[in-house]
PLY file of the C-alpha trace (Angstrom):
ply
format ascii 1.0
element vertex 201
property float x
property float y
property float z
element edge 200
property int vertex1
property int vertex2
end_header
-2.47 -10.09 -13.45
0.95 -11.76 -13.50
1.27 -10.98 -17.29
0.22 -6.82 -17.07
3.41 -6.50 -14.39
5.65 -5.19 -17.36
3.20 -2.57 -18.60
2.34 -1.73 -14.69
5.96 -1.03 -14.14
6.61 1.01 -17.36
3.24 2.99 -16.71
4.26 3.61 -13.30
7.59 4.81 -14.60
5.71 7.54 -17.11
3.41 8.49 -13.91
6.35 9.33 -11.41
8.27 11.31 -14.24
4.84 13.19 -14.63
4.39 13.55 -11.06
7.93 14.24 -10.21
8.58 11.12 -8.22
11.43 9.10 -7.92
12.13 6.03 -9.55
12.68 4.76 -6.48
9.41 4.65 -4.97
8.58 2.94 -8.54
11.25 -0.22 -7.88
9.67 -0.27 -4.10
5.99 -0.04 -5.35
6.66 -2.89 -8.45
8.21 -5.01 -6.08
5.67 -5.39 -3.63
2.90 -5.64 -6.40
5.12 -8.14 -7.99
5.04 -9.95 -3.95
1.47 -10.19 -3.82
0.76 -10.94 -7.21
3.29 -14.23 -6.93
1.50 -14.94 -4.21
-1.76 -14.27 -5.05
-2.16 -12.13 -1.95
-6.23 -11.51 -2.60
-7.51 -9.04 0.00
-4.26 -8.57 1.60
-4.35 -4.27 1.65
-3.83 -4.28 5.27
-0.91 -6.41 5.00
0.57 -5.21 2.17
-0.05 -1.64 2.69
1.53 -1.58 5.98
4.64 -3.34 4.16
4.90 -0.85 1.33
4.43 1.90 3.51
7.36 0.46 5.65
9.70 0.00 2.75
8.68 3.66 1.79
9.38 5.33 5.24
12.22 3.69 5.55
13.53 4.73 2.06
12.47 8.68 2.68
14.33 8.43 5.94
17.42 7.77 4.57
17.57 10.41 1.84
19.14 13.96 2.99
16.44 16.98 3.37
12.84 17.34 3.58
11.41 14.28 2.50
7.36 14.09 1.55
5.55 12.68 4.38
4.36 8.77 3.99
1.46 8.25 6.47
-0.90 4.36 5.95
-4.24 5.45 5.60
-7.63 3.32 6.49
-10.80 4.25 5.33
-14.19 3.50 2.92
-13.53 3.48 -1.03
-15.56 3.87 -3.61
-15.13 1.20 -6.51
-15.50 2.54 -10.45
-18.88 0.43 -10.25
-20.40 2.46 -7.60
-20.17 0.31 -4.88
-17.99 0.54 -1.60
-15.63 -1.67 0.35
-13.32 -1.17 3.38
-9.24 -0.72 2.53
-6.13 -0.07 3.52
-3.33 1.83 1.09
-0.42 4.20 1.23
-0.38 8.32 1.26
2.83 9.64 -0.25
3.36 13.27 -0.19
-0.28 14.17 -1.30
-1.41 11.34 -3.24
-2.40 7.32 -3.25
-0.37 4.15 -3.22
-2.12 1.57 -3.49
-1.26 -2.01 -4.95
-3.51 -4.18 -3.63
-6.36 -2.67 -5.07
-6.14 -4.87 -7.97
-6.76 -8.37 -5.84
-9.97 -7.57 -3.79
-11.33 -10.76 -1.77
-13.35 -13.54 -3.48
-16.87 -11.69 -4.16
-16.09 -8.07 -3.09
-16.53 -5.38 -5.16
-14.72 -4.69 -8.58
-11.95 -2.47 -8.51
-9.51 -1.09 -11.27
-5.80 -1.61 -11.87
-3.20 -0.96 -9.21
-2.86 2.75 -8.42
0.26 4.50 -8.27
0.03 8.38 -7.31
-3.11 8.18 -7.68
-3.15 6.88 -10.88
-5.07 3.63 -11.93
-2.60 1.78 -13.90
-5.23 0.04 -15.79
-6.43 2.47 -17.27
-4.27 5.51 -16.85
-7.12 7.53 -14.72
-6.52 10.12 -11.71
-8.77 8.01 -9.05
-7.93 10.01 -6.18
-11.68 10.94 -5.31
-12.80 7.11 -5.04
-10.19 7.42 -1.56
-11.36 10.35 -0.58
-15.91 11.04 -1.10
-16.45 8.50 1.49
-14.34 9.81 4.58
-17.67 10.18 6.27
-18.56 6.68 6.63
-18.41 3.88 9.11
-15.83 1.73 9.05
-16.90 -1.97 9.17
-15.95 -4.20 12.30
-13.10 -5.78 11.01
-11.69 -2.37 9.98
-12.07 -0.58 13.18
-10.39 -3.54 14.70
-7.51 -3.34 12.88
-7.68 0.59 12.88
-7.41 0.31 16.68
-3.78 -2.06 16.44
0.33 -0.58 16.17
1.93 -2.35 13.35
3.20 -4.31 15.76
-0.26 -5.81 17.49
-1.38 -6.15 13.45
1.92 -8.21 12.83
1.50 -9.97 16.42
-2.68 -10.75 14.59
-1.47 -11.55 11.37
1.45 -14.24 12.81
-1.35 -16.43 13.42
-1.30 -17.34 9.77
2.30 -18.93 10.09
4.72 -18.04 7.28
7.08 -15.00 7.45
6.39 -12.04 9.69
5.13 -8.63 8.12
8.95 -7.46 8.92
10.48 -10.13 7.14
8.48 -9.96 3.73
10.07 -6.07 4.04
13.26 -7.30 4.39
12.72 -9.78 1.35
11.24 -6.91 -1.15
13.79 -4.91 0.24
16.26 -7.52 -0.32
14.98 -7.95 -4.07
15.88 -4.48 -5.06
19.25 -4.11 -3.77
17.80 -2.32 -0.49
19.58 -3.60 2.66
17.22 -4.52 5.84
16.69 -5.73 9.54
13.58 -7.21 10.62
14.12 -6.38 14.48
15.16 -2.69 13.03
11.78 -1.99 11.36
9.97 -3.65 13.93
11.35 -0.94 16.39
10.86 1.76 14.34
7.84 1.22 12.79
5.78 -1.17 15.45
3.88 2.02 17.22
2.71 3.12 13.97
-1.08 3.43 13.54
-3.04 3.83 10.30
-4.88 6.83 10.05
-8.33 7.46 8.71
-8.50 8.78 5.21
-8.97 12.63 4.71
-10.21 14.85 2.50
-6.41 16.28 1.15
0 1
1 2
2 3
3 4
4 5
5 6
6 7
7 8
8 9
9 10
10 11
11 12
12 13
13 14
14 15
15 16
16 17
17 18
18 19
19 20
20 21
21 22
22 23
23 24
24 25
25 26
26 27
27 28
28 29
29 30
30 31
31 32
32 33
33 34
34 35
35 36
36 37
37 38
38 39
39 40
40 41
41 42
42 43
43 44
44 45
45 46
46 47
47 48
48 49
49 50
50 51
51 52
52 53
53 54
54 55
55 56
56 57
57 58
58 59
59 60
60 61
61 62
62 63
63 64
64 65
65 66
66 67
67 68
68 69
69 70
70 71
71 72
72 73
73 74
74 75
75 76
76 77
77 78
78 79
79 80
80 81
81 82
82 83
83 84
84 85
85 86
86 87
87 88
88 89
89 90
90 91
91 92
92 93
93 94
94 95
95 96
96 97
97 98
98 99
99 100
100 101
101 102
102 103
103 104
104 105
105 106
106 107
107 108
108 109
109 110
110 111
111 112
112 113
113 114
114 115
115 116
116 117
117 118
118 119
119 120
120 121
121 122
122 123
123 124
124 125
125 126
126 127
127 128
128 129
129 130
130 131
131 132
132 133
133 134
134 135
135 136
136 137
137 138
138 139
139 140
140 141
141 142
142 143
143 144
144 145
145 146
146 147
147 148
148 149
149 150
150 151
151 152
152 153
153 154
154 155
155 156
156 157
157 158
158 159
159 160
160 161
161 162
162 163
163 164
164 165
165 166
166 167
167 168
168 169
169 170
170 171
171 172
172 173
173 174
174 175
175 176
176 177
177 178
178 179
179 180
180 181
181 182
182 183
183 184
184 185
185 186
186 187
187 188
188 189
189 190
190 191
191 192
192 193
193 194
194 195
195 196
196 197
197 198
198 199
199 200
């Protein structure tokens, strides 16, 4: 995975010209793939979604005018071989950000290339559907557990594995971009913040 970051980034690049994104939100995306790819962060997408949406609230709120909403979703996915898992990932505006989808756990189900607005940067498809056909189904226990938790009771959970908090790998990413941040300050604004169940849009 390590050695497809380049092409990831410059494919992610072509997508958010396409899609009229801004190159920001590719340096914040890249960077946190680039995080959990150094450390081989397997089945991490409730961790790591909750940090990139973070890093992409926290960028939107700083930029002047209506910004497109950034909401962390929950919910069933379909994989491209037809089977199903439970995952966390990022809604920008109206589509899918999702870099974890490229580690799944040891013996889940096989999944694509990371997905940036929606786009599997694998192999260059629109894979919005696999996020969105199952929003009937039960989530599993784990997932409704952590469905249930504020960023901040998922943080409090997730402490338990020692190591830095889930505020201070933002700051870090952050910090490896040039974007300036306070652990305590995202943990205020952000800690009430629950994931919502994927929709149809």
């Amino acid at each position: 995975m390590q050695r497809h970051l380049p092409r990831f980034e410059r494919d992610a690049a072509t997508v958010a010209e396409q899609m009229g994104d801004h190159q920001a939100s590719v340096m914040i995306y890249v960077e946190v793939l680039r995080h959990l790819v150094r450390h081989r962060q397997s089945g991490a997408c409730h961790k790591y979604s909750a940090i990139l949406y973070v890093l992409l609230a926290e960028f939107e709120a700083q930029l002047p005018g209506d910004a497109p909403e950034v909401s962390l979703r929950i919910g069933v996915v379909r994989s491209p071989d037809g089977g199903k898992f439970d995952h966390s990932w990022v809604q920008y505006g109206p589509a899918v950000y999702d870099a974890t989808v490229c580690l799944p756990m040891e013996g889940g189900s096989r999944t694509g290339g990371p997905v940036f607005a929606s786009h599997d940067l694998h192999t260059g498809q629109f894979v919005h559907g696999l996020y969105t056909e199952l929003v009937a189904d039960e989530l599993d226990d784990d997932a409704q557990r952590v469905v249930g938790w504020t960023l901040s009771e998922y943080a409090s959970f997730i402490a338990q594995e020692g190591g830095p908090s889930l505020w201070e790998i933002a700051v870090e990413i952050g910090a490896e971009i040039g974007f300036p941040l306070n652990a305590e300050e995202l943990r205020v604004r952000y800690g009430e913040t629950l994931r919502l169940r994927a929709n149809l849009s």
